[in-house]
C-alpha angles and dihedrals in degrees: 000000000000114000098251088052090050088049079054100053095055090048093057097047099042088059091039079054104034102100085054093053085047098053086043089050085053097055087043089062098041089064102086116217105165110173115240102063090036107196095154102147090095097060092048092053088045092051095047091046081051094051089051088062090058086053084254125137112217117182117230109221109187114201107231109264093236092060098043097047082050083066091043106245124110102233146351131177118183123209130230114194113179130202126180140183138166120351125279108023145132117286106219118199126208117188126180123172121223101199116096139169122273114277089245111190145315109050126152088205138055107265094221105030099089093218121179120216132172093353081304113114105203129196132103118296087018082122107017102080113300082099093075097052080063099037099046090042093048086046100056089044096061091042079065111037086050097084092235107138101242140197136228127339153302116226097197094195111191102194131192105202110073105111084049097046104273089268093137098031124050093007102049090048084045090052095041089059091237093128135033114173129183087209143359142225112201129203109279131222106174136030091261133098100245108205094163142030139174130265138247135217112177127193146189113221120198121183109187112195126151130296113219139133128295096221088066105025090171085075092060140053118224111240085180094049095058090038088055083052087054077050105056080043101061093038093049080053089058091062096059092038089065092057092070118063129196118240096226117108110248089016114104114178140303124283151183131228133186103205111167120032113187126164139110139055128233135349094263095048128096100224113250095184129037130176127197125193116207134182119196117190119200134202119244085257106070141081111243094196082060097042100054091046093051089043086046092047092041086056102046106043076053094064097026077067082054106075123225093018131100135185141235121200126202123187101214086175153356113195105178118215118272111232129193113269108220088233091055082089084095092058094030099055093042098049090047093046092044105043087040083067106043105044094033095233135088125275127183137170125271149139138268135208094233123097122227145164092266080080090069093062096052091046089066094039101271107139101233133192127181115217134144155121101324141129124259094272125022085234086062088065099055082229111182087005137083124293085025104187141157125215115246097221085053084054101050087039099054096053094051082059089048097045090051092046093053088051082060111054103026095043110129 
């Protein structure tokens, strides 16, 4: 079969089969997994139920409860499904996670019902990045179902850490040895090749002061007072991080956000505690070692200004920027062509400000690119907000990208 004709062949079966990837999508998102908690072992068993039905193994792999409830979450298991085909060829791996943040407030829709409207299935995770589990196993359905001799293998990973790092997913298969991929295909979230991201370093900020009464505030020391002064601080950084740029295309500059703020008692009570939670992204460019120091150093010479408080840092996580491996070309080129074609209109390869598990494969020398079924922005999703959807031509389309890029590079 010509390889116009095998592009051909995927197309056809993924839309003869698209109203089936569409109903397994569903019970994918009606399986809550909002993270925290993180209970997430019931939608693996589920997916892998889901997968049996395909006539697919899939192998179960439980985190050992000590280590998840370290992370803080109550259970997580990560799922290995192999295919293999000829002799010496590429191994692709294509990894989705299934953990997502809680819905919040304000939808329209039901989180969890997986409604379509308007040709627009809506739930959390639709879009983020539940849609994968469904795009990268209809795709390698349809590479197989197309009658082209193949090479080597696909490794579909479905994952259940990312909001937490990916510490427990993708790493801990990758250091268990139960997955060793030549290249690897990430969750998507926009139309675009993504080939690099920023990075994250996350702390836990405690300023201890002295709890007393407000009636007599001499008698106590202001925890708050000293952590509004970190405050002043962070924000006065950010200042001086939007003067330098990456040079990455997609990617601005680095940040810090304080996004959780506890402390005090009661209103009559001079705080004696106060915790911060900061998230600080960084551009590919810089070195993470250097940037938590400086932002260590930056906080406590902050309180150590602020007499009789002192300060306790937590590092809750350290995500390191993904940048581009020189053998990614043969993903890069494949997924550009491809999705060019399919959606008539450019796409190129670029970077996002966001950080994912692609970043662990590159870390240990496997070329990644993050691509999937997702809208044109990750804004347009609602991805991590209320009314989350993903278009269901995005989908279709998507998988079709993803089909043609396996032929590629898995043809005998």
């Amino acid at each position: 079969m010509s390889q116009p004709d095998s592009y051909l062949a995927v197309d056809a079966y993924i839309d003869a089969h698209f109203d089936e990837q569409v109903r397994f999508l569903q019970a994918l998102v009606r399986v809550p997994t909002d993270t925290p908690p993180g209970n997430n072992a019931p939608h693996a068993l589920r997916t892998q139920a889901l997968l049996a039905e395909m006539g697919w193994p899939a192998e179960a792999h439980a985190v050992p409860e000590a280590l998840v409830q370290a992370q803080g979450m109550q259970s997580i298991t990560n799922l290995v499904a192999r295919r293999r085909y000829g002799a010496g060829g590429r191994i692709v791996a294509l990894n989705a996670h299934g953990d997502v943040v809680p819905p919040g407030e304000g939808w329209t829709h039901a989180p969890y019902g997986a409604e379509i409207v308007d040709r627009k299935l809506y739930g959390r995770a639709s879009a983020v990045s539940k849609s994968d589990f469904a795009s990268f196993t209809f795709a390698t359905r349809a590479i197989e179902a197309a009658g082209v001799p193949l090479a080597g293998g696909v490794d579909l990973l479905f994952t259940y850490d990312e909001e937490f790092g990916g510490e427990l997913g993708p790493k801990w298969l990758l250091d268990q040895g139960l997955t060793r991929p030549d290249l690897e295909i990430a969750a998507g979230f926009s139309y675009q090749v993504v080939t690099a991201h920023n990075g994250c370093l996350q702390l836990e900020v405690t300023v201890h002061g002295k709890m007393g009464h407000a009636a007599v505030p001499e008698t106590a020391v202001d925890a708050l007072q000293a952590a509004t002064q970190v405050l002043v601080a962070l924000y006065a950084e950010n200042g001086r991080l939007r003067q330098t740029r990456s040079a990455v295309k997609g990617i601005n500059h680095g940040y810090i956000n304080v996004g959780r703020i506890e402390g005090g008692t009661n209103t009559n009570v001079v705080p004696g505690k106060v915790v911060l939670k900061i998230d600080r992204r960084m551009i590919p460019e810089e070195d993470p070692a250097q940037v938590e120091a400086a932002l260590r150093d930056l906080i406590t010479h902050t309180v150590a200004a602020c007499p009789g408080t002192s300060v306790e840092i937590r590092r809750l996580l350290l995500a390191r920027a993904m940048v581009p491996l020189a053998g990614n070309a043969p993903l890069v080129e494949s997924l550009c062509r491809h999705a060019t074609a399919l959606f008539g209109e450019p796409v190129e390869a670029s970077g996002t400000p966001l950080y994912t598990d692609a970043r662990l494969f590159s870390e240990r020398g496997i070329p990644a690119v993050i691509y999937g079924a997702g809208p044109r922005t990750v804004l347009e999703s609602n991805a991590k907000r209320a009314d989350e959807h993903l278009v269901l031509d995005d989908l279709r389309r998507a998988t079709k990208v993803i089909a043609r890029t396996l032929l590629d590079l898995l043809r005998a």
